[in-house]
BAVO-318639 format. One line per field, with one value per residue (C-alpha): residue number from 1; x, z, y. Coordinates in steps of 0.25 Angstrom, whole numbers. Each point is the difference from the previous one (the first is absolute). Layout:
num NUM/... .
east X/... .
up Z/... .
north Y/... .
! end
This chain:
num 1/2/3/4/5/6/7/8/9/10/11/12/13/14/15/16/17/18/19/20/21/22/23/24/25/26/27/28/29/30/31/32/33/34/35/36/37/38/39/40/41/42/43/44/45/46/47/48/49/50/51/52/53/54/55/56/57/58/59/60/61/62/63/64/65/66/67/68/69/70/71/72/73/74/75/76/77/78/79/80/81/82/83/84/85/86/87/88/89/90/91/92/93/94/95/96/97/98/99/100/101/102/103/104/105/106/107/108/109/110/111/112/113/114/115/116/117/118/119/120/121/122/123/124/125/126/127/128/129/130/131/132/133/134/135/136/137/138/139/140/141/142/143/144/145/146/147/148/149/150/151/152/153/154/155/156/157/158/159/160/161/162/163/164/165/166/167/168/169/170/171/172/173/174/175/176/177/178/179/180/181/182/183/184/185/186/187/188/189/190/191/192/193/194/195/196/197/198/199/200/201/202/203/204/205/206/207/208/209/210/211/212/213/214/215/216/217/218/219/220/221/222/223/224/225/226/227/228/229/230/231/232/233/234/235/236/237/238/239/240/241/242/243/244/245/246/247/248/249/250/251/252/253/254/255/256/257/258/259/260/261/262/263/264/265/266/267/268/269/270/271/272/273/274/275/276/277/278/279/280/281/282/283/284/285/286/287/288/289/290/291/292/293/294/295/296/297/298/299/300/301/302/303/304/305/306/307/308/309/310/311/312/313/314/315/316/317/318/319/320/321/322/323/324/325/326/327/328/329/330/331/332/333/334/335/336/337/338/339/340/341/342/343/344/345/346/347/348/349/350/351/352/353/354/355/356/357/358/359/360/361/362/363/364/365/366/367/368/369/370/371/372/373/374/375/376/377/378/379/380/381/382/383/384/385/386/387/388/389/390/391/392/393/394/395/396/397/398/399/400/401/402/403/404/405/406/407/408/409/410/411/412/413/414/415/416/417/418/419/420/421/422/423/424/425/426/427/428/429/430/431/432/433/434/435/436/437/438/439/440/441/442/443/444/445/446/447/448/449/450/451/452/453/454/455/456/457/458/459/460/461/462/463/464/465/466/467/468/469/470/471/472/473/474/475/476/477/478/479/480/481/482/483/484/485/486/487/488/489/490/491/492/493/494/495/496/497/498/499/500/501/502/503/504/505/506/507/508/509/510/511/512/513/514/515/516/517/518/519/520/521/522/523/524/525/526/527/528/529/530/531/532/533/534/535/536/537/538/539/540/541/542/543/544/545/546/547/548/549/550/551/552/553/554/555/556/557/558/559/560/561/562/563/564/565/566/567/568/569/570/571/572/573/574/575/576/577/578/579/580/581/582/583/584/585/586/587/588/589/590/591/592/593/594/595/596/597/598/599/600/601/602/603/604/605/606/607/608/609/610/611/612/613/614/615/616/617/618/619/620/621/622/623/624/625/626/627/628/629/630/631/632/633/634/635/636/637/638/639/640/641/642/643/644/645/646/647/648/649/650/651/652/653/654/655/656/657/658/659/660/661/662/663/664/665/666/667/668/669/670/671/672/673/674/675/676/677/678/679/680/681/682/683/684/685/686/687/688/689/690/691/692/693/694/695/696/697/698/699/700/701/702/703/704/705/706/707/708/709/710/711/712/713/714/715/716/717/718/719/720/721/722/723/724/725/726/727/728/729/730/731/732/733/734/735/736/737/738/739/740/741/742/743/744/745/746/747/748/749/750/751/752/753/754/755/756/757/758/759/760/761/762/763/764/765/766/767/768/769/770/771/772/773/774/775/776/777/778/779/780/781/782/783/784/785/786/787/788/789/790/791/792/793/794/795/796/797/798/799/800/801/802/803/804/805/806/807/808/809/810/811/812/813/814/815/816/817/818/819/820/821/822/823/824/825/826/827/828/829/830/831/832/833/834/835/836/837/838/839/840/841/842/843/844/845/846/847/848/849/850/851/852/853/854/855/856/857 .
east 146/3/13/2/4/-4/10/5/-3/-7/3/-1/0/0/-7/3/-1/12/-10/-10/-2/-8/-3/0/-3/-12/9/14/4/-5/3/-1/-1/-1/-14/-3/14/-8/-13/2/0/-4/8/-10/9/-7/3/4/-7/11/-8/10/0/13/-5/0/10/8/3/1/-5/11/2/11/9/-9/5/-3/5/-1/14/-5/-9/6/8/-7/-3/-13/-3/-4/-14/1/-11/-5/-8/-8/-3/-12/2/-2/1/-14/-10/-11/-10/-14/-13/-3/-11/-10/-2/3/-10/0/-1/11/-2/13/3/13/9/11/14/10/11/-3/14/13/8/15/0/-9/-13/-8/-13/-6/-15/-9/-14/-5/-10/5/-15/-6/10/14/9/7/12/9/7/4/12/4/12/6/-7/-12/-2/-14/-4/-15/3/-13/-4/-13/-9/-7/-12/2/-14/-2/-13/-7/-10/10/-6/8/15/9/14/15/10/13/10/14/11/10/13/10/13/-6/0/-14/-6/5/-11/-11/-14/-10/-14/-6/-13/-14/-8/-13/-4/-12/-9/-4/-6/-16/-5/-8/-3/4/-8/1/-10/-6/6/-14/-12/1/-11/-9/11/9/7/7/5/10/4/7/2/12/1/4/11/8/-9/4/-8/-5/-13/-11/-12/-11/-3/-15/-8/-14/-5/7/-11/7/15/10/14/11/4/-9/9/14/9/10/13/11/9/-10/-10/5/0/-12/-9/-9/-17/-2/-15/-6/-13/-10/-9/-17/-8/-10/1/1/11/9/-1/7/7/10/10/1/11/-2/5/14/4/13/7/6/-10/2/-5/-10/-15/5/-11/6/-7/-9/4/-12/0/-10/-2/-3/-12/7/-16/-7/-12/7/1/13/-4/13/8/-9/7/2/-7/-12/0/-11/3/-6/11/-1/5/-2/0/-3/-9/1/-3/11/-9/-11/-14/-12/-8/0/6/-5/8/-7/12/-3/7/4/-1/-7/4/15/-1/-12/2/-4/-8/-10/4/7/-3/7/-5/7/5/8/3/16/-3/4/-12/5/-7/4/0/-3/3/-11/4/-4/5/6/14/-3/13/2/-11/2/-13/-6/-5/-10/1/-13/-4/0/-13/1/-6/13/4/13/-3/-12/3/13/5/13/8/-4/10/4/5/3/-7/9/-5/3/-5/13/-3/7/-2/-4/8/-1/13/-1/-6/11/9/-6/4/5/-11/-10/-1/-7/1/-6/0/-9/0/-8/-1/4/-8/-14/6/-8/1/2/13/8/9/7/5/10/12/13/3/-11/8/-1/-14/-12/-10/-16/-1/6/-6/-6/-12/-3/-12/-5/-9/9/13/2/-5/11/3/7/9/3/14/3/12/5/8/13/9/14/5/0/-4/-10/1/-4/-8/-10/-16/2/-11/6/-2/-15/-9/-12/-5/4/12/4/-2/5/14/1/7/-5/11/2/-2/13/-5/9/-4/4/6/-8/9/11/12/11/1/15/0/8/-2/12/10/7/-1/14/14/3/-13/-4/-12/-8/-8/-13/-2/-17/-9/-9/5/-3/8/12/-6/8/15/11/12/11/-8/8/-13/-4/8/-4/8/-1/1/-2/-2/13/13/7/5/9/2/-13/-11/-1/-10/-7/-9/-12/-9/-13/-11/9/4/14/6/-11/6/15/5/9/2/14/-2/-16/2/10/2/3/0/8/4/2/3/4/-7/-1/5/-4/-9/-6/-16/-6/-13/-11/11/-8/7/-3/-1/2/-5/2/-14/2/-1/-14/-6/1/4/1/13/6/1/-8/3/-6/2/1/2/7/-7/4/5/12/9/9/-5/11/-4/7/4/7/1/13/-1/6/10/5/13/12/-5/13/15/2/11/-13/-2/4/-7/2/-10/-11/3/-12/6/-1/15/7/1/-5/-15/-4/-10/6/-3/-15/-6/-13/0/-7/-5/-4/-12/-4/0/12/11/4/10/-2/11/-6/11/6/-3/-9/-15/2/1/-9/-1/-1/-5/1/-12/2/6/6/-2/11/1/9/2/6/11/3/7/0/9/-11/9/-11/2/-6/-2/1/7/-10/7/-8/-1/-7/-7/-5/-11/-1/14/1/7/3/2/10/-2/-11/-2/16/3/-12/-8/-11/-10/-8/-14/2/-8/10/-4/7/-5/4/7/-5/-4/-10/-5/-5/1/6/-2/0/1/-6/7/-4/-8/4/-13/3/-7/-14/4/-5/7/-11/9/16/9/9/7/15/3/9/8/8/3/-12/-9/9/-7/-14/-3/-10/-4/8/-8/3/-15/-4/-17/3/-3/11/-4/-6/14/11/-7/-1/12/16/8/14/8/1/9/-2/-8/-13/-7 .
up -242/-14/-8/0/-18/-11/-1/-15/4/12/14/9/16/8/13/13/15/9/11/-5/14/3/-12/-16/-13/-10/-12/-1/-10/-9/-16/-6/-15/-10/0/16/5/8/6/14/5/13/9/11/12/8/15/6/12/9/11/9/9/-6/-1/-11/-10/-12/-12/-17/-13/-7/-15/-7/-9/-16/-12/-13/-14/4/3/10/8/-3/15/7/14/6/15/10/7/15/6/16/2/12/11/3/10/14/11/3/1/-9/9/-6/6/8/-8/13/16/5/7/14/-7/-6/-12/-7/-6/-10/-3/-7/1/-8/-1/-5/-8/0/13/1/10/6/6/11/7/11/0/13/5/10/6/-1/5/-12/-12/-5/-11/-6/0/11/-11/-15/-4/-14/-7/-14/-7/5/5/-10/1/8/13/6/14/5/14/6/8/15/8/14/2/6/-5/-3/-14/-11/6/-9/2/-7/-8/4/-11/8/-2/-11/4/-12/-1/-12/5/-9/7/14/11/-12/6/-9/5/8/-7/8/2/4/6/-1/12/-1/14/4/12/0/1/-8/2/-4/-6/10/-2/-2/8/13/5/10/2/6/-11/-1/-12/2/-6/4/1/-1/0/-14/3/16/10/8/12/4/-9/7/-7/6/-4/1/-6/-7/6/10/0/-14/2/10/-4/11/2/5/-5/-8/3/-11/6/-7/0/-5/-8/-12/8/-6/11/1/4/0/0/5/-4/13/-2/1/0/-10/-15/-4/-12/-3/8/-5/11/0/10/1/1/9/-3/3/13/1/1/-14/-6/-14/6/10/-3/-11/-2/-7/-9/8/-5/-4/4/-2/11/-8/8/5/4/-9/-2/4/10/6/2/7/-5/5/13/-7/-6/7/2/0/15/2/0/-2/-8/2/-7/2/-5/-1/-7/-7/1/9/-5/0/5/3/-10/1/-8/1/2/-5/-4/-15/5/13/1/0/11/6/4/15/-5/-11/0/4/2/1/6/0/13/-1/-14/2/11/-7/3/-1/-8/5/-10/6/-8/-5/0/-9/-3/-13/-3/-8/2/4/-6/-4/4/3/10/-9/5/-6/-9/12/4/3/-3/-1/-13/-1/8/-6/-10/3/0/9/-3/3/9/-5/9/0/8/6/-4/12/-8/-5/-8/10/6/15/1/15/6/-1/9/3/-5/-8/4/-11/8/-7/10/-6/2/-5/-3/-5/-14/-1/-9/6/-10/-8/-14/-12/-6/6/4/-1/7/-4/14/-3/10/-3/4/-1/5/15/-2/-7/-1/1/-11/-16/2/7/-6/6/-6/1/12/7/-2/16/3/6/-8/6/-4/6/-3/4/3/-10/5/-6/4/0/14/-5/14/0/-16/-2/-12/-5/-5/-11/-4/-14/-9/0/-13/2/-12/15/-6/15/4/-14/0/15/9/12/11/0/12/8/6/6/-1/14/-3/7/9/10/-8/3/-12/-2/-7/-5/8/-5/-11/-7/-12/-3/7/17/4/10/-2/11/0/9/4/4/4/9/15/1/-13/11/10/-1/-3/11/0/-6/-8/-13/-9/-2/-12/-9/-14/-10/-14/-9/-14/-7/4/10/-7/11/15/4/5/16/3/14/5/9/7/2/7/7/15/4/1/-7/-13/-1/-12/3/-8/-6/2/-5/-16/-9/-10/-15/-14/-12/12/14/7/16/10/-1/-15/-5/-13/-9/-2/-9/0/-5/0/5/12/3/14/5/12/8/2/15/0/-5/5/13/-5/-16/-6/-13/-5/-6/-8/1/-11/3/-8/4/3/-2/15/3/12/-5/7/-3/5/-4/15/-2/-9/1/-12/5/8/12/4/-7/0/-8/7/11/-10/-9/-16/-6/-3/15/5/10/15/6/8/-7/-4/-1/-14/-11/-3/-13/-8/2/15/-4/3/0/11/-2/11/-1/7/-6/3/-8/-5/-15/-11/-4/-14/-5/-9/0/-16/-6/3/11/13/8/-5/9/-9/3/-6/-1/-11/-11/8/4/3/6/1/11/-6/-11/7/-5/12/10/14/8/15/7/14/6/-9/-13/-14/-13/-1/11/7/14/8/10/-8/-5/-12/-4/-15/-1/-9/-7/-11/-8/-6/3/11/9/0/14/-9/-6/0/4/-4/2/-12/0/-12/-14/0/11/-3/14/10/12/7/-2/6/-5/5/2/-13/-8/-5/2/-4/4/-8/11/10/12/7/-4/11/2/-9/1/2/15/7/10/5/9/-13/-10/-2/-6/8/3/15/9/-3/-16/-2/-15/0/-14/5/0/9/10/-2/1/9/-6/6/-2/8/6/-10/5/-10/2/13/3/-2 .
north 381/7/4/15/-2/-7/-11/-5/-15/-7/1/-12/3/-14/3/-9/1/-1/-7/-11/-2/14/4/-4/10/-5/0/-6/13/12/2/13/3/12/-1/0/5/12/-10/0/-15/-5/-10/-5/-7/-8/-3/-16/-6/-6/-4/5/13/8/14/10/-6/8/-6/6/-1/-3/5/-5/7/0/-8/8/4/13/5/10/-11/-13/-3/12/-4/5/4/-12/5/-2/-6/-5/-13/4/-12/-7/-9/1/-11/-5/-11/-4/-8/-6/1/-13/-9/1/-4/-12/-10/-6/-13/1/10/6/12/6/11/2/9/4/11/14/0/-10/0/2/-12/-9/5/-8/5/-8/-5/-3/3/9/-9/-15/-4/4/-3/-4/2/-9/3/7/10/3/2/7/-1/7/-10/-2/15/1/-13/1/-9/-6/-1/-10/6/-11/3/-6/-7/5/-6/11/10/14/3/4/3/11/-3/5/-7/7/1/6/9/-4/-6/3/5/11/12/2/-11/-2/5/0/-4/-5/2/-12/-6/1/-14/-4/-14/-4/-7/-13/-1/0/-3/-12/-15/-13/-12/-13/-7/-11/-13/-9/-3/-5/-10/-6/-8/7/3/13/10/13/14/10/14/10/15/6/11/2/8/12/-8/-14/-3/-10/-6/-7/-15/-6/-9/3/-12/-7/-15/-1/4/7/7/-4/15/12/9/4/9/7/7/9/-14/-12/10/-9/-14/-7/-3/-14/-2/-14/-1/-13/-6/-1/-13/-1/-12/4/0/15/-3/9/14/12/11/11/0/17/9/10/16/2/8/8/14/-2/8/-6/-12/3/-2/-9/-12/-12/-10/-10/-16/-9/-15/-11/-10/-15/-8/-15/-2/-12/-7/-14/-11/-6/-14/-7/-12/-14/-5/-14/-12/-6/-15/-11/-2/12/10/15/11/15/12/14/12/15/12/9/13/5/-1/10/-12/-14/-9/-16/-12/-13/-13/-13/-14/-4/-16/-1/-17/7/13/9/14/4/11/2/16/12/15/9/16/14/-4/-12/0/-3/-12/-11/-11/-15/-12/-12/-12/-15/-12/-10/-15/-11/-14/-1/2/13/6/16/7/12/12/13/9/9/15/5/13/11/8/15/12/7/-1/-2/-14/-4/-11/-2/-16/-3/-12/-13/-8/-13/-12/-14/-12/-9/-14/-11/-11/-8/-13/-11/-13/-3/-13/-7/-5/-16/-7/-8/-13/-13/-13/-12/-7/8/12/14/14/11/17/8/11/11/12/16/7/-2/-4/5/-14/-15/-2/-17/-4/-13/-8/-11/-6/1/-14/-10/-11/7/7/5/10/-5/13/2/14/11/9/13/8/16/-7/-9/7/2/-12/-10/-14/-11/-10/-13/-6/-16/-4/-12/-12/-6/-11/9/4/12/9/12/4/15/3/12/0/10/9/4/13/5/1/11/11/10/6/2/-14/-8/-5/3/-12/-5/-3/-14/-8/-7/-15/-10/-15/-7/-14/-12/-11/5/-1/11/9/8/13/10/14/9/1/11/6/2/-7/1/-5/-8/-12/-5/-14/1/-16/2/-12/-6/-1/-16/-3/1/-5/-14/7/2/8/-6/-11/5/-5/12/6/11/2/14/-4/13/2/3/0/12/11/7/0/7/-7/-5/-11/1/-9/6/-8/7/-10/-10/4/-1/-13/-7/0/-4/9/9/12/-6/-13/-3/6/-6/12/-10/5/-7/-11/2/10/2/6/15/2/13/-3/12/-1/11/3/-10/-11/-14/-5/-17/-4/-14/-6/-14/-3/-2/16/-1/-12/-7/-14/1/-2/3/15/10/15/14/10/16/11/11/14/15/3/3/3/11/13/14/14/13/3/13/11/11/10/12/-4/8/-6/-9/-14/-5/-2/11/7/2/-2/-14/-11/-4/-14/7/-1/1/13/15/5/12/2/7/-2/-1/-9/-12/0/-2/-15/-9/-10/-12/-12/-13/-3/-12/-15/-3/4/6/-1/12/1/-13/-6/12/3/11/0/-12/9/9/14/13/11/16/6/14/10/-8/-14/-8/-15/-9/-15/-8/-8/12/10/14/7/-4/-4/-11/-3/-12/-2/-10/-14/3/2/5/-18/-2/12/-6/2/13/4/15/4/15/5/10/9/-6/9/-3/13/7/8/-7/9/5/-1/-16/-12/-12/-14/-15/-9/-15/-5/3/-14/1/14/3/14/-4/12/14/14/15/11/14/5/-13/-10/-15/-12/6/13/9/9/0/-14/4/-1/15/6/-2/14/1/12/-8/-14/-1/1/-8/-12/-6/-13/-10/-1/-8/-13/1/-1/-1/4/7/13/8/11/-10/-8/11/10/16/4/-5/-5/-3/-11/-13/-9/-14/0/1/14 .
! end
């Protein structure tokens, strides 16, 4: 642009465009002066990018009307310059290389799309693959939107396994035709993207290594075999072992198909056993070359798999456990011998005795050949006696150094076998039954001492006499040396005379605690030895045969003399009269006085059972008062000497003292423990006395019960006074252990028969403990025993059932458990006599029974 004249001032043209959209002009106006008025001046317009397909577009140059001082210029208005803003855009796809193949295992590859120019309205194309086998996109389409339209949209191809050998495999990503409602990009197809996949399949064969070494022993190890990619065919390789006296595999053969090609198949090889030692042996269990129409696969010779087969064979003897001691009676103990392993050549071992005075071995050797290495060949051991008291000695069979020339045996030592020689010496006294009784007139007898072993030093015996007012020994003492030690002493004891009536006196010749420097002999005492010193003259003698330890007994008087002391008396004479004086005064109705006469025949004598003793204590008392005698009470008898002596007149007394017997005899009869019907009241449960006849109600634990029967001589208070610790106590010992005692009820129901009460339990009289045990259970498995009062101390009886221990804490003489399954079985009883032997199996039989309350069994 230039002005056609020379203006007077400057000119100043402003310069715009009427489109900044299309196009936009380099300066934004132009300014002439007097100087440059006719320099042309450019204007360079410059075309927009709009991104958007709108065709060829016209806009102007706008040049505004000038401002000057110039008169002629100043509001002079230019011409606008007309321009067109040619388009660029067109409707397309901008789509990258992709980044590379993909991989059967897994390999991906990329591309990226984006719109060529910006849309008018969403734009979506879709995305799949032409061969889903060989790789996938990501994504199932891209859409594109006014915004996003040049934004590079990414799509991820993952390669796809097929397992089988294809090679590499080129597939297509196909991009489809555009869905938009642009016209420009409606129906627009981008061009799809070529992929290649590369295989990852070989033909071929992956083995395990093998799990160890197998052994002489049988002992195995595995691997295992699986093809590498899927045949087009069944594969089949052949299985073997490079020496089979050293291992075998279990197969012959394995077979691949197009459905377990990649199952992982297992060869166990087991180790085969030789007799020799060879040590460790290596082998090869081979692979044959594979066989099939897949030719990939065909001809295909897989790796062999090395094994080692460990030797079990040694250089060693098995010499067996010793059979058992031997003993100095002679008695044998075995053992055995053998080899482990077979030798080159024959192998000796020489067998001798550590002690010969304790065991000899039947042989002085063994051999042993190639042959009958592994027969076990037997040396018997017999003991050697002697006569000390040695104890059990401990000694050895030697097994000598072996002999061979095969080298792995020559040299070797097995274990000695060690055993024990049973000693049969005991140090003990041979003491000889007494001859019989010494008399007060000076009558002897005698028995004889000896020693049961050889001593190792002498060996003293004092010999004294308990009583030497009725006898004496003709000896203080007994020696026994290392050389008479079995030879028998004897000693002479004399009966020594006294002026009491005191009858036969028992008394004992003791031989007291021994002194020796024999550790098995000093301290040792003898048994004593029992005499009885027979009175001189033919005086009667009474004597106490049997009282009780506790109350409810009864006391019997034997009245013994010579026949022709009654030789003079008649029946009914009435001077024959016996009285019973006793020590202290009664304490309780509990003793009986019976008189017995034990020499006299019938009629001879004219006491009579309640008219011959007069019982008396703290003053008379009548015929057949009930008096209390405990044990070691003195009890005075008084006679009218017309009972000793035809003729003599006056009276005489007797003393007697009371010994341990007693007359109360109790046996647990019955045991019910699991009961199988209702023994309370017939409408069941309550507290209901007993019947003696099964009800019909509900059975429970209180339908147990222990019968017990009095087979004694006499009968039994069994509560005592009634207070703690002074009656009879039954005790449950199983579990926690219960006891109960009579007089001190803890729920227990008790049912006599016949007229008994718990004061007076009668002779052949049952009684029946209902639920003995209170509150708690009796158990089938228990150990039942009836204890007299805590004063006395002593077992009464008692039974084991089952698995229980009793008194002789062992099982092998327990009556049956109380385990039943019906009424024919519900019962634990005693056989039909009541018999008590103390053996409980003998006693109550092995099987139950039917219950029987309050009758016999």
């Amino acid at each position: 642009m230039v002005l056609n004249t020379q203006p007077t001032d400057d000119v100043s043209i402003p310069v715009s465009s009427s489109d900044t959209t299309e196009g936009t002009p380099d300066v934004s106006g132009l300014t002439f002066t007097i100087g440059n008025w006719n320099t042309v001046q450019t204007v360079t317009v410059t075309g927009v990018n709009d991104f958007i397909i709108d065709g060829p577009i016209g806009y102007s140059i706008v040049l505004a009307g000038a401002t000057s001082l110039d008169g002629n210029y100043s509001g002079f208005n230019p011409s606008d310059v007309s321009l067109t803003n040619n388009d660029n855009d067109a409707a397309g796809f901008d789509i990258s290389s992709i980044s590379g193949p993909t991989t059967e295992s897994g390999g991906t590859a990329i591309f990226t799309v984006d719109l060529a120019s910006q849309p008018s309205a969403v734009v979506s194309i879709s995305v799949s693959t032409s061969d889903t086998t060989e790789g996938t996109p990501n994504v199932a389409g891209l859409t594109f939107t006014t915004s996003n339209w040049n934004t590079a949209q990414t799509v991820t191809v993952t390669g796809v396994n097929d397992f089988t050998v294809d090679g590499n495999v080129v597939y297509s990503i196909i991009l489809g035709a555009a869905v938009s409602t642009d016209g420009n990009y409606s129906g627009e197809n981008p061009a799809d993207i070529s992929v290649t996949n590369n295989d990852n399949d070989v033909a071929g064969f992956t083995m395990s290594a093998i799990s160890g070494n197998t052994n002489e022993g049988g002992g195995t190890a595995t691997f295992t075999v699986v093809l590498k990619s899927q045949p087009d065919d069944d594969v089949s390789i052949s299985v073997s072992s490079s020496d089979t006296t050293e291992g075998t595999p279990n197969v012959s053969g394995l077979t691949f198909t197009s459905g377990n090609w990649n199952t992982t198949q297992t060869v166990t090889v087991t180790g085969v056993d030789d007799v020799q030692i060879d040590h460790t042996v290596g082998y090869t269990i081979l692979l044959g070359a594979a066989t099939s129409t897949d030719s990939d696969y065909s001809g295909h010779n897989p790796d062999d798999v090395v094994v080692a087969n460990e030797d079990n064979d040694v250089a060693s003897f098995t010499v067996s456990a010793v059979s058992g001691d031997t003993t100095e009676i002679g008695g044998t103990a075995t053992f055995t011998v053998k080899l482990t392993s077979q030798p080159t050549d024959n192998v000796s071992i020489p067998v001798t005795s550590g002690d010969t005075t304790e065991g000899t071995p039947n042989v002085a050797g063994l051999t042993f050949t190639t042959g009958n290495w592994n027969t076990a060949q037997t040396v018997t051991i017999t003991g050697v006696d002697d006569v000390q008291t040695d104890g059990d000695i401990t000694y050895s069979i030697l097994l000598g150094v072996a002999t061979s020339t095969d080298s792995d045996y020559d040299g070797l030592n097995p274990s000695d076998v060690s055993l024990d020689n049973i000693d049969n010496d005991a140090a003990g006294f041979v003491v000889s039954a007494i001859s019989g009784n010494t008399t007060e007139g000076g009558g002897t007898a005698t028995f004889t001492v000896a020693l049961s072993t050889q001593p190792s030093f002498n060996v003293s015996i004092p010999v004294s006499s308990s009583d030497t007012t009725e006898g004496t020994p003709n000896v203080a003492g007994l020696t026994f040396t290392t050389a008479n030690w079995n030879t028998a002493q004897t000693v002479t004891v004399t009966g020594v005379n006294d002026t009491d009536r005191d009858g036969s006196v028992g008394y004992t010749v003791v031989l007291a605690t021994v002194t020796s420097s024999d550790s098995a002999y000093n301290g040792q005492d003898p048994a004593d030895v029992s005499v009885t010193n027979v009175e001189s003259g033919t005086s009667g003698v009474a004597s106490i045969l049997a009282a009780s330890f506790a109350v409810g007994y009864e006391i019997t008087i034997e009245v013994t003399a010579d026949t022709d002391e009654y030789a003079n008396q008649t029946a009914g004479a009435g001077n024959d009269t016996l009285s019973v004086t006793l020590s202290s005064a009664p304490t309780g109705d509990s003793l009986t006085v019976v008189l017995q006469e034990s020499t006299v025949t019938a009629g001879s004598f004219d006491c009579t059972v309640d008219g011959c003793i007069v019982p008396t204590a703290s003053g008379a008392a009548s015929v057949d008062s009930i008096l209390q005698v405990a044990s070691g009470d003195t009890v005075t008898l008084t006679y009218n000497d017309a009972i000793r002596a035809t003729g003599s007149s006056g009276t005489s007394t007797d003393n007697a003292t009371v010994n341990a017997a007693s007359c109360v005899s109790l046996v647990i009869n019955e045991v019910v423990t699991l009961p199988q019907q209702d023994w309370n009241d017939s409408s069941g449960g309550g507290a209901a006395a007993f019947s003696g006849t099964a009800g019909t109600g509900t059975v429970g634990t209180d339908d147990e019960w222990i019968e017990i029967y009095n087979n004694g001589s006499c009968a039994v208070d069994l509560d005592g006074t009634a207070s703690d610790g002074d009656g009879y106590l039954l005790h449950i010992l199983a579990g926690s252990g219960y006891t109960y005692e009579f007089g001190v009820s803890d729920g227990q129901v008790l049912v006599f028969s016949g007229t008994s009460t718990v004061d007076n339990f009668q002779v052949g009289d049952y009684l029946i403990i209902g639920d003995p045990a209170g509150s708690t259970s009796l158990p089938d498995d228990v150990w039942i025993r009836l204890d007299e009062p805590l004063s006395a101390g002593g077992i009464i009886d008692d039974v084991a059932l089952g698995t229980s221990r009793g008194a002789d804490n062992s099982t092998s003489n327990n009556a049956p458990a109380g385990t039943s399954s019906g009424t024919s079985d519900e019962a634990v009883g005693r056989d039909s006599s009541s018999t008590d032997t103390n053996v409980d199996s003998s006693d109550f039989g092995a099987t139950r029974k039917a219950a029987t309350m309050g009758v016999a069994n």
